[in-house]
Backbone as CSV, one residue per row, in Angstrom:
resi,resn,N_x,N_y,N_z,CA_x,CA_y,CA_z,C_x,C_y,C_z
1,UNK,-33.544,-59.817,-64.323,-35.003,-59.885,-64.197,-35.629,-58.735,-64.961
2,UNK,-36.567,-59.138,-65.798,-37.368,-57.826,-66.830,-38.487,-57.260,-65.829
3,UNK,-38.269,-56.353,-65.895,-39.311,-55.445,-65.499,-40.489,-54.912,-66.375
4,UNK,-41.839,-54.993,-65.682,-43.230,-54.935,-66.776,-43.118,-53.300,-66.289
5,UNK,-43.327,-52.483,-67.270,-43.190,-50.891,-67.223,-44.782,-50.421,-67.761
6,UNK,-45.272,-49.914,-66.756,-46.905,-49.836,-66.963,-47.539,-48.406,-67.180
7,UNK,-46.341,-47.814,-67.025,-46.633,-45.973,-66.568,-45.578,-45.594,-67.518
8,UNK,-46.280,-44.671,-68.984,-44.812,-44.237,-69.689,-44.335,-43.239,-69.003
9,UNK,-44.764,-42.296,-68.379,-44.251,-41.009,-67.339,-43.185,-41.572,-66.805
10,UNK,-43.355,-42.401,-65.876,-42.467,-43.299,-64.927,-40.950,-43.665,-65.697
11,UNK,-41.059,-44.379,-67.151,-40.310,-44.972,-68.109,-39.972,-43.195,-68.417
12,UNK,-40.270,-43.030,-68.798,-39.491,-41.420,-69.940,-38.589,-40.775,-68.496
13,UNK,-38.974,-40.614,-67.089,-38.561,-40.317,-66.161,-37.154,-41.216,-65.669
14,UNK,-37.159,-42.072,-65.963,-36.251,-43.058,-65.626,-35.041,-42.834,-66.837
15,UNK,-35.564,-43.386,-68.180,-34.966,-42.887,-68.983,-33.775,-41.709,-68.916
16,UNK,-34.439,-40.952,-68.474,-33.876,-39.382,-68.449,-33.336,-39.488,-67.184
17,UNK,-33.107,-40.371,-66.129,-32.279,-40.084,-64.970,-30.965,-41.100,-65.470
18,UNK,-31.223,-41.870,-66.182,-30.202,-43.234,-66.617,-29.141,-42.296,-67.592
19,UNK,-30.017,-41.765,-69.001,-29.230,-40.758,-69.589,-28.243,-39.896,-69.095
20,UNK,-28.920,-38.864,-68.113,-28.042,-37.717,-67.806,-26.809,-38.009,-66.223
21,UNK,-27.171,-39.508,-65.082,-26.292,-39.572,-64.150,-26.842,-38.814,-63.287
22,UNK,-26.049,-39.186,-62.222,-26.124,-38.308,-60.667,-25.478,-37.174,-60.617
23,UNK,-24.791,-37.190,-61.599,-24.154,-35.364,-61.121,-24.891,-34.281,-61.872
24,UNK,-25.771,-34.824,-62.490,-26.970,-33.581,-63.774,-27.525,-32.527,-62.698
25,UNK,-27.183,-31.696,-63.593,-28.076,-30.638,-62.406,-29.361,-30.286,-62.902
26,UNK,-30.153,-30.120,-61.919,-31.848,-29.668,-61.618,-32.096,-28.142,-61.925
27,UNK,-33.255,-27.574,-61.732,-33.462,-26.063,-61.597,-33.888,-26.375,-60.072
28,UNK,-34.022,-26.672,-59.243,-33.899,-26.756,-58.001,-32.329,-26.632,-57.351
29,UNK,-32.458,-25.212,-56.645,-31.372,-24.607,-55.841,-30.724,-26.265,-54.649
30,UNK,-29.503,-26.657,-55.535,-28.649,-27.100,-54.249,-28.544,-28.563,-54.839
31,UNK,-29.734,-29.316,-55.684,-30.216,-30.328,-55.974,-29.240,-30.533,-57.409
32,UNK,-29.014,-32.162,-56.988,-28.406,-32.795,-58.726,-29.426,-33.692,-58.859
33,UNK,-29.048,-34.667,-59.964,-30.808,-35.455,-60.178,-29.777,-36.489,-58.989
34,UNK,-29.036,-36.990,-58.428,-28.721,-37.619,-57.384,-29.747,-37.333,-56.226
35,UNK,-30.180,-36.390,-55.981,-30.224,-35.593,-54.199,-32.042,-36.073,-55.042
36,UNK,-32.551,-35.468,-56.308,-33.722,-35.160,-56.554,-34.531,-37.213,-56.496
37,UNK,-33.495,-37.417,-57.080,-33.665,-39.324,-57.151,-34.074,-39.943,-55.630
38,UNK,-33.250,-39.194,-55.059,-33.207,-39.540,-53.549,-34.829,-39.548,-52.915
39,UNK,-35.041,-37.965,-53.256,-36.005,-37.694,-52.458,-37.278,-38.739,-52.970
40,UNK,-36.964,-38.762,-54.393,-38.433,-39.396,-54.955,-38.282,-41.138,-54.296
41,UNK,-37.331,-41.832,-54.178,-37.467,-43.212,-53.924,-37.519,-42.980,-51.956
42,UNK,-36.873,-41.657,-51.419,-37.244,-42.155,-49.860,-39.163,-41.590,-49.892
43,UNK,-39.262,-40.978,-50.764,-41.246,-40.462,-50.886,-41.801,-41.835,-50.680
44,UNK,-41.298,-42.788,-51.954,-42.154,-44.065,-52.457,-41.848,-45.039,-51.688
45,UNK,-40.355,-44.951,-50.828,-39.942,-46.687,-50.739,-39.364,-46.061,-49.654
46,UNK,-38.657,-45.189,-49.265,-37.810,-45.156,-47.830,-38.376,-43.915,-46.850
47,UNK,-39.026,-44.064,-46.648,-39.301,-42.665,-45.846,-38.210,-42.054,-44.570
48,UNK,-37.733,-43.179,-44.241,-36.829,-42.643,-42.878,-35.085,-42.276,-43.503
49,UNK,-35.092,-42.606,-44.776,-34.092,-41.918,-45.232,-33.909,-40.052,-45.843
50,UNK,-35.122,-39.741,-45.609,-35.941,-38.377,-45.549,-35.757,-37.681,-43.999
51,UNK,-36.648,-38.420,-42.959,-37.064,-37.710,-41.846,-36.189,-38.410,-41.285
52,UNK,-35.672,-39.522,-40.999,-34.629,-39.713,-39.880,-33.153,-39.074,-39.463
53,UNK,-32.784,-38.784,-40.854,-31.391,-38.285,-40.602,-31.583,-36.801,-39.573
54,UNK,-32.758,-36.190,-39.544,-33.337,-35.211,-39.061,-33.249,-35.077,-37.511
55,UNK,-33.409,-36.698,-36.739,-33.665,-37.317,-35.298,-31.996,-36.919,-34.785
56,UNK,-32.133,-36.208,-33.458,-30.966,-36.196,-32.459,-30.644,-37.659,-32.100
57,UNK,-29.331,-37.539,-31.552,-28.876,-38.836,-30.945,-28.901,-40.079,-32.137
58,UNK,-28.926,-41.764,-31.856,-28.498,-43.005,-32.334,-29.147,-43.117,-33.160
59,UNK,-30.683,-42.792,-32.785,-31.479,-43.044,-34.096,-31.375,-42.125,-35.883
60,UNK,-30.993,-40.910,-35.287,-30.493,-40.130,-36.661,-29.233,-40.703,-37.247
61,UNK,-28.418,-40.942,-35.825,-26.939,-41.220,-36.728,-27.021,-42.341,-37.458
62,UNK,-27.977,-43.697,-37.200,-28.318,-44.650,-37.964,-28.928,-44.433,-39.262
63,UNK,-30.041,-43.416,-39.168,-30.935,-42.840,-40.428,-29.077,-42.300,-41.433
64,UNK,-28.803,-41.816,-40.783,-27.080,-41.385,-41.519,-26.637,-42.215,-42.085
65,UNK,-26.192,-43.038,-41.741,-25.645,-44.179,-42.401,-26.416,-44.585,-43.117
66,UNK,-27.451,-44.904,-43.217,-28.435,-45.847,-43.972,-28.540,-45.224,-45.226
67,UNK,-28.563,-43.775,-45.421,-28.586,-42.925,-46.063,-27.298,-43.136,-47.045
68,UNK,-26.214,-42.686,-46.308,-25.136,-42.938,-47.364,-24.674,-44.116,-47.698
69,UNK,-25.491,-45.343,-47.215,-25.359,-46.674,-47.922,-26.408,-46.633,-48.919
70,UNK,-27.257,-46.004,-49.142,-28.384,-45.949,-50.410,-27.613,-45.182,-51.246
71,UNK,-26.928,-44.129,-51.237,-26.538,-43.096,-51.564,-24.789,-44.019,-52.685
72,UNK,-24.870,-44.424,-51.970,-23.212,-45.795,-52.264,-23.769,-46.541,-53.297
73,UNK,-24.849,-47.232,-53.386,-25.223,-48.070,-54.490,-25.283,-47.533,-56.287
74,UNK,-24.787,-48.556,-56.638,-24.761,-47.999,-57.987,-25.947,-47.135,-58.848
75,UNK,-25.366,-46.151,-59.485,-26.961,-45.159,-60.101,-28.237,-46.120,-60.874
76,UNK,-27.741,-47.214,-61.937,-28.312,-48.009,-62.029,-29.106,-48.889,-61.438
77,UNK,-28.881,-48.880,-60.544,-29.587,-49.755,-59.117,-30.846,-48.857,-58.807
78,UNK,-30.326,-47.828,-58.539,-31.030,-47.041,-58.036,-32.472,-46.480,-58.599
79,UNK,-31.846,-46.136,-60.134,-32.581,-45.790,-61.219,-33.933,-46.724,-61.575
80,UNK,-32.950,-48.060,-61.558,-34.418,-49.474,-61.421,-35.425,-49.859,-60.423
81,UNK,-34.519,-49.459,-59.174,-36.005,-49.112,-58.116,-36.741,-47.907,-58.660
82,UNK,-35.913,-46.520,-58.822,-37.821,-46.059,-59.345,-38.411,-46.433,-60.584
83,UNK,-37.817,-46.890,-61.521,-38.920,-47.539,-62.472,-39.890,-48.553,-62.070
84,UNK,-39.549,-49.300,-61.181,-40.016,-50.271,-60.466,-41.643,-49.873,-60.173
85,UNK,-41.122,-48.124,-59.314,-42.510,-47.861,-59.121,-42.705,-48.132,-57.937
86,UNK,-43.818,-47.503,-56.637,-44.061,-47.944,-55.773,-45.228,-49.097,-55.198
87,UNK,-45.004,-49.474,-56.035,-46.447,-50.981,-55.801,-47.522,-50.715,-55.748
88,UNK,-48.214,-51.324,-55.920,-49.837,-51.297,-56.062,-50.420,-50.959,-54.566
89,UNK,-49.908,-51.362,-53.767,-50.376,-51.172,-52.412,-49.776,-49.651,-51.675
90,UNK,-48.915,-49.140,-52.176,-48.696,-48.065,-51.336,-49.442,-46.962,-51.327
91,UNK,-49.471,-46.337,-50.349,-50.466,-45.345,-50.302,-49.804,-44.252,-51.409
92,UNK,-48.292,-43.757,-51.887,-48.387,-42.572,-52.501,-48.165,-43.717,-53.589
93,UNK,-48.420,-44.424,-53.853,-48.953,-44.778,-55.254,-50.296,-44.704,-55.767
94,UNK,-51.137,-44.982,-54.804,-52.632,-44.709,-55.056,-52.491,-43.175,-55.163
95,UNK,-52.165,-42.190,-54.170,-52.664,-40.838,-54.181,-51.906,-40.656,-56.156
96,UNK,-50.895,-41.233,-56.573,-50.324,-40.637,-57.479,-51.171,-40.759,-58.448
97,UNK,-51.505,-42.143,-58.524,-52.410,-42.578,-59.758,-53.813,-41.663,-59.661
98,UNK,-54.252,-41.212,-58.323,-55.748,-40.475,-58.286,-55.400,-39.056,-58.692
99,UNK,-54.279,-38.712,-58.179,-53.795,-37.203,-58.816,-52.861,-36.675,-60.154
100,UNK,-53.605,-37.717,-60.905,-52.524,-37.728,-61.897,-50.979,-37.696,-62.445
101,UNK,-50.592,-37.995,-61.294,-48.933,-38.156,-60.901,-48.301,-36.934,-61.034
102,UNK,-48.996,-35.644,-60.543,-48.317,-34.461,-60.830,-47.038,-34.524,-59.952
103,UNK,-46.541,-35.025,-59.428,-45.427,-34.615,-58.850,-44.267,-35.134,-59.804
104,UNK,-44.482,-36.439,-60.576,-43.063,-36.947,-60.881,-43.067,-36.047,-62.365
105,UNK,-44.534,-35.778,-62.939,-44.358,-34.469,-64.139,-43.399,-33.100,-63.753
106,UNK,-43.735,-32.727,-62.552,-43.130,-31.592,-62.603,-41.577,-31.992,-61.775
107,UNK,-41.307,-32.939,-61.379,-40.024,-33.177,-60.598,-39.178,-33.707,-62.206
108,UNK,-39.518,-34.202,-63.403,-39.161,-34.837,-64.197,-38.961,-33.481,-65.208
109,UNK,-39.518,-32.620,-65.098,-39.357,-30.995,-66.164,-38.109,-30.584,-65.028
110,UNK,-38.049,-30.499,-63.628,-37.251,-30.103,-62.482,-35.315,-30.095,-63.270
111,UNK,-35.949,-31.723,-63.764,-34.244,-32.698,-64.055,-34.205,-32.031,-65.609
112,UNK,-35.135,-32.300,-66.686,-35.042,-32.006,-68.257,-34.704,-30.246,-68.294
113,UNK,-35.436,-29.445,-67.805,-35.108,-28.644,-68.268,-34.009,-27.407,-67.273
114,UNK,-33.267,-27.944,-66.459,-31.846,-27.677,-66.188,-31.018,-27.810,-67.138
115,UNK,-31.033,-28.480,-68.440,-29.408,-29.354,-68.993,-29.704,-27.934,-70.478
116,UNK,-28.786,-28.003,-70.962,-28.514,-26.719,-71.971,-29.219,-27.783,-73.055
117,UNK,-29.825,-26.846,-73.808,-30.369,-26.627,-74.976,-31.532,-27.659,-75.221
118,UNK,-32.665,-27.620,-73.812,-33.707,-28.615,-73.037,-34.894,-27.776,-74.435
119,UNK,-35.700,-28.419,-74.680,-36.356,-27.986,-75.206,-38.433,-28.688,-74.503
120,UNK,-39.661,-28.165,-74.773,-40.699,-28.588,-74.049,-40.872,-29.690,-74.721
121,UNK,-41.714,-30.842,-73.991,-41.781,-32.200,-74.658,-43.567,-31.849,-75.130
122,UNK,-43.794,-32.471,-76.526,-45.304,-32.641,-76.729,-45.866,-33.841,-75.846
123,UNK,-46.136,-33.719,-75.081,-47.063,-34.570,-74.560,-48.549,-35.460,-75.344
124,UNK,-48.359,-36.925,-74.825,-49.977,-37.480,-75.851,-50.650,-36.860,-75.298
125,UNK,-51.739,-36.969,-75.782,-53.437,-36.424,-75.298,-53.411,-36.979,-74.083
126,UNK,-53.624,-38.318,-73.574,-53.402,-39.117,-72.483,-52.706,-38.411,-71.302
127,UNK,-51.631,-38.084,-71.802,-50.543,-37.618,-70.414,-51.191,-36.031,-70.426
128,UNK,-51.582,-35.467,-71.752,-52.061,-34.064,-71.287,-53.186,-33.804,-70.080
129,UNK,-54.179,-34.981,-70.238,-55.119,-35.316,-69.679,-54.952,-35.323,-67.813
130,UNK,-53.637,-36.314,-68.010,-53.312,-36.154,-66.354,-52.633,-35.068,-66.080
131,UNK,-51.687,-34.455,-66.827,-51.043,-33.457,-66.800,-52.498,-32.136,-66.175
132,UNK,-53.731,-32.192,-66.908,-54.577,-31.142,-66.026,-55.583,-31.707,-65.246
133,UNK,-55.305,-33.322,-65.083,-56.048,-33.592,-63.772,-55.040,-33.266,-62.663
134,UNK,-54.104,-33.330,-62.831,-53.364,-33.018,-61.566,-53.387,-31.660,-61.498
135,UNK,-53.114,-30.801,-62.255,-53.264,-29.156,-62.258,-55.032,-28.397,-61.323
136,UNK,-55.672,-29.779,-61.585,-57.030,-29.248,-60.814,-56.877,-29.541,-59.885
137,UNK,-55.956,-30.552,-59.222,-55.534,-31.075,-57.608,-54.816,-29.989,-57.168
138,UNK,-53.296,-30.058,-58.093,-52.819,-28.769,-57.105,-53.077,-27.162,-57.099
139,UNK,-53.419,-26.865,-58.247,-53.718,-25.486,-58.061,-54.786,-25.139,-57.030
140,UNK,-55.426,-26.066,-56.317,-56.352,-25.603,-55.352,-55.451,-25.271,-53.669
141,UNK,-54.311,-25.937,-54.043,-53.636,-25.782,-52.749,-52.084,-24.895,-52.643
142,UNK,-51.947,-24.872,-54.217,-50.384,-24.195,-53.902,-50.450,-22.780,-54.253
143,UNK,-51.527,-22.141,-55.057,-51.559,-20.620,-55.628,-52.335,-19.812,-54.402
144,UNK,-51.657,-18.946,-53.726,-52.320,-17.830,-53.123,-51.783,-16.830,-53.124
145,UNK,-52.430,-16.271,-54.392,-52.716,-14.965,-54.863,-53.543,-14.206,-54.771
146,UNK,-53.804,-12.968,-54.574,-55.422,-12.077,-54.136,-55.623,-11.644,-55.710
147,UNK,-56.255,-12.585,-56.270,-56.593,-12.267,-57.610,-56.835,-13.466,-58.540
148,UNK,-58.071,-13.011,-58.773,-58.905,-14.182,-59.595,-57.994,-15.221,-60.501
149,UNK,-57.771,-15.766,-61.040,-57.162,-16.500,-62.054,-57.644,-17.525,-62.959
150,UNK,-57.416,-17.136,-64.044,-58.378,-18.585,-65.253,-57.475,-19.182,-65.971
151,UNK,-57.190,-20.279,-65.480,-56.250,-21.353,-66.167,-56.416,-21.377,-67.565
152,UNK,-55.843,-21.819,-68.962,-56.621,-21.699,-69.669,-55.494,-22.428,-70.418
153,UNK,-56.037,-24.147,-71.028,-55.435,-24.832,-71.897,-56.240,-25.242,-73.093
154,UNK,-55.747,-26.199,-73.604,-57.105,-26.976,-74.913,-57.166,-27.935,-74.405
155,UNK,-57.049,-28.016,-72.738,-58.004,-29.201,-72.125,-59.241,-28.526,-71.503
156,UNK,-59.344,-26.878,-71.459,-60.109,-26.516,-70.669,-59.485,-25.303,-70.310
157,UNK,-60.524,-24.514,-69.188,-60.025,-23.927,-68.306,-60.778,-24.219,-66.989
158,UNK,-59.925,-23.260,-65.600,-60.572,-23.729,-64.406,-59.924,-22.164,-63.719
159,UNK,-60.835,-22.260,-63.076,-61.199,-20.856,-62.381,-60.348,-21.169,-60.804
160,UNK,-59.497,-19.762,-60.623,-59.557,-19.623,-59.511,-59.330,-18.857,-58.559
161,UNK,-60.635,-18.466,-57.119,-61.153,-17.281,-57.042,-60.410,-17.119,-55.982
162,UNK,-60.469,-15.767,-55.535,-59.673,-15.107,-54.255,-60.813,-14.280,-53.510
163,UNK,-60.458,-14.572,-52.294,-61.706,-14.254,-51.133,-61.593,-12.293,-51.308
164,UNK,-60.068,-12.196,-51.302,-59.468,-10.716,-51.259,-59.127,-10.040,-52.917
165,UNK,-59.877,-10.512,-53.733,-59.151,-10.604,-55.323,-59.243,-8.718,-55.319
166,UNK,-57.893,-8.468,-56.055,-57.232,-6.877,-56.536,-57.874,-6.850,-58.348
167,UNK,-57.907,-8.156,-58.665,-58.113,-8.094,-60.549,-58.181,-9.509,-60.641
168,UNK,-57.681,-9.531,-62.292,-58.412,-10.866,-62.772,-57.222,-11.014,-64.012
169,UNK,-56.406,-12.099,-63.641,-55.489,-12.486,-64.163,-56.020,-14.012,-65.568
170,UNK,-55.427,-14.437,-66.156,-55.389,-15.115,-67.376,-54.059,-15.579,-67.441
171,UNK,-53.860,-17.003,-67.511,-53.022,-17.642,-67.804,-53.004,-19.159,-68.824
172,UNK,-52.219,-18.523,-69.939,-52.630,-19.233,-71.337,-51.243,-20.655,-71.517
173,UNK,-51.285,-21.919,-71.904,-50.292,-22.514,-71.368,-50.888,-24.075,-71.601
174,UNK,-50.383,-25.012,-72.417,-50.568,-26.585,-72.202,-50.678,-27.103,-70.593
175,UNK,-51.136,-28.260,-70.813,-51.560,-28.171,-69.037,-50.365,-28.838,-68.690
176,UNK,-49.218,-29.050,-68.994,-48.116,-29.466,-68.417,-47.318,-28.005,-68.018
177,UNK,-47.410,-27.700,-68.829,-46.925,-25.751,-68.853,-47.550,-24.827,-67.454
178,UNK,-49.015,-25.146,-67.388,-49.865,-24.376,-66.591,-49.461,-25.641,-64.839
179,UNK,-49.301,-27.052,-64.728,-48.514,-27.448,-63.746,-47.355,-26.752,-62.852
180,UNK,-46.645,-26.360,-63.630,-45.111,-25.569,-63.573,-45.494,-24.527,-62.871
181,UNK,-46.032,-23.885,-63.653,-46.735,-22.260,-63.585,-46.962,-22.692,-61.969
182,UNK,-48.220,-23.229,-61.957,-48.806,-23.125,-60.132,-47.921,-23.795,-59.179
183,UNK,-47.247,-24.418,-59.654,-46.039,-24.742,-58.842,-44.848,-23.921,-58.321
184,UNK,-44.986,-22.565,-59.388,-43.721,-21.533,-58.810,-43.092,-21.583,-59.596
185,UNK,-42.427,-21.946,-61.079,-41.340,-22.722,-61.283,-41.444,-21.927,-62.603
186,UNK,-41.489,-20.324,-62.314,-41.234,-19.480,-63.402,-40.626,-19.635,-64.715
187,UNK,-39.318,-19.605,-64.310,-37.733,-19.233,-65.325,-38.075,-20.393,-66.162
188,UNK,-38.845,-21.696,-66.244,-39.169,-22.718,-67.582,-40.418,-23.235,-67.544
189,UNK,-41.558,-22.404,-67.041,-43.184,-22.872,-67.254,-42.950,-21.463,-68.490
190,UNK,-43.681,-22.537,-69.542,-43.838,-21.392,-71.431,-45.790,-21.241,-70.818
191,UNK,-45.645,-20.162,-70.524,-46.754,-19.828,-70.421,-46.997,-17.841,-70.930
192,UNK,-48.752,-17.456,-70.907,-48.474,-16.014,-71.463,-49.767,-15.459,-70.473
193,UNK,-49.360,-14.677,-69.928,-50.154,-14.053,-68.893,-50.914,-12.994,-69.357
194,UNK,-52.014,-12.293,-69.153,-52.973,-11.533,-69.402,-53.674,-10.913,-68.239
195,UNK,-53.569,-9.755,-67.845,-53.682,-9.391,-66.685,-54.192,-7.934,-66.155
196,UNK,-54.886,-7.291,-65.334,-54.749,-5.392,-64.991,-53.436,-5.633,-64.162
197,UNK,-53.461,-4.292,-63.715,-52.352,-3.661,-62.960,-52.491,-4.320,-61.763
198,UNK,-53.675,-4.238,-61.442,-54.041,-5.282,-59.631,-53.757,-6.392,-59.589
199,UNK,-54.024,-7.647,-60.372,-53.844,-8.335,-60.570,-51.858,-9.037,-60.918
200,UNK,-51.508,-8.450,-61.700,-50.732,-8.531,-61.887,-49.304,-7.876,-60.293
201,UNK,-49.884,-7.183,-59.567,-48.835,-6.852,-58.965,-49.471,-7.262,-57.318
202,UNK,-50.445,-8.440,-57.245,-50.984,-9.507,-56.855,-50.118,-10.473,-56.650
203,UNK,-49.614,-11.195,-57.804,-49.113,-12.007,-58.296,-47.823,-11.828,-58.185
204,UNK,-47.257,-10.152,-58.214,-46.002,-10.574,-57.800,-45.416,-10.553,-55.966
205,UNK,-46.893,-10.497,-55.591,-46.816,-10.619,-53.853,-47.349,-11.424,-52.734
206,UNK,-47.863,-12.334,-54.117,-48.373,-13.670,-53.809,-47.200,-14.866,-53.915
207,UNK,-47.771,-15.955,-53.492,-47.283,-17.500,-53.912,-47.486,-18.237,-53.755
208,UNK,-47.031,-18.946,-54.912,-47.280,-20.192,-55.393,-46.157,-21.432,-55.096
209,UNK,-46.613,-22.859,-54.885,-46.092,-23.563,-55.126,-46.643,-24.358,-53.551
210,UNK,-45.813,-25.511,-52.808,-46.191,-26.277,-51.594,-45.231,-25.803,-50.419
């Protein structure tokens, strides 16, 4: 059965989990793109393969099993449910499409740039576009730092203020780059900081990410 592929994010994401297998490793501590695959299809399609294994007693040990029977199916299988996508009706499909799908951008840099000699992808204008609509979603909730901060891409910049601000930081960066960044995800967001002394040692006593 052909599958209609409507989201290139989704497709380049898939792509790149089909390429590299379940044993690829992530920059996420503990995670292969197996464990990272996991989480994204129990987000979209299984939720109790997430929170159940979690439950004391019959009902976890069932969430258990269920788990390592998803876990048993071939990577291919697996891989085609998330291209698949979570349907038009699900709720984190709507939130994805309204937030510019920042999560599978930065869970999809998570898998690419673990593997040796990963290099940054140019992004179209299009995906840059969601790439800093989602950066205006999350940076309002994952950066707390006591110190001003000005995003700053060639989609824009966006301000953001601290009730307790020490200085006034600058952060220069494509808005897929500046995603990363407010996400925590240091050691491969290419970004160039600009900063005082307050600010900057703010930032290293602050955090970022969910």
């Amino acid at each position: 059965m052909m599958t209609t592929v409507t989201d290139p994010e989704r497709e380049a994401f898939a792509a790149t989990f089909d390429a590299l297998g379940p044993q690829a490793p992530t920059i996420l501590p503990g995670w292969d793109a197996s464990d990272l695959l996991e989480h994204l299809l129990g987000r979209e399609r299984y939720p109790h393969l997430l929170v159940g294994p979690r439950l004391p007693g019959p009902l976890g040990q069932r969430a258990v099993a269920a788990r390592e029977d998803f876990r048993a199916r071939p990577w291919a299988e697996q891989v085609e449910l998330f291209r698949e996508g979570p349907g038009r009706l699900s709720p984190v499909g709507a939130v994805d499409r309204a937030s510019g799908q920042g999560e599978l951008l930065i869970h999809h840099e998570d898998l690419r740039r673990a593997q040796e000699g990963w290099e940054p992808r140019l992004l179209p204008d299009e995906e840059q576009a969601r790439a800093w609509r989602a950066l205006s979603l999350l940076s309002r909730v994952s950066v707390h730092v006591d110190a001003d901060i000005t995003l700053v891409s060639p989609q824009g910049g966006r301000q953001l203020r601290s009730r307790r601000s020490t200085g006034a930081l600058r952060v220069h960066g494509e808005a897929l780059e500046l995603l990363l960044w407010v996400s925590g995800r240091d050691e491969v967001a290419q970004v160039r900081l600009e900063g005082d002394e307050g600010a900057l040692q703010a930032l290293q006593e602050g955090r970022r990410g969910l």
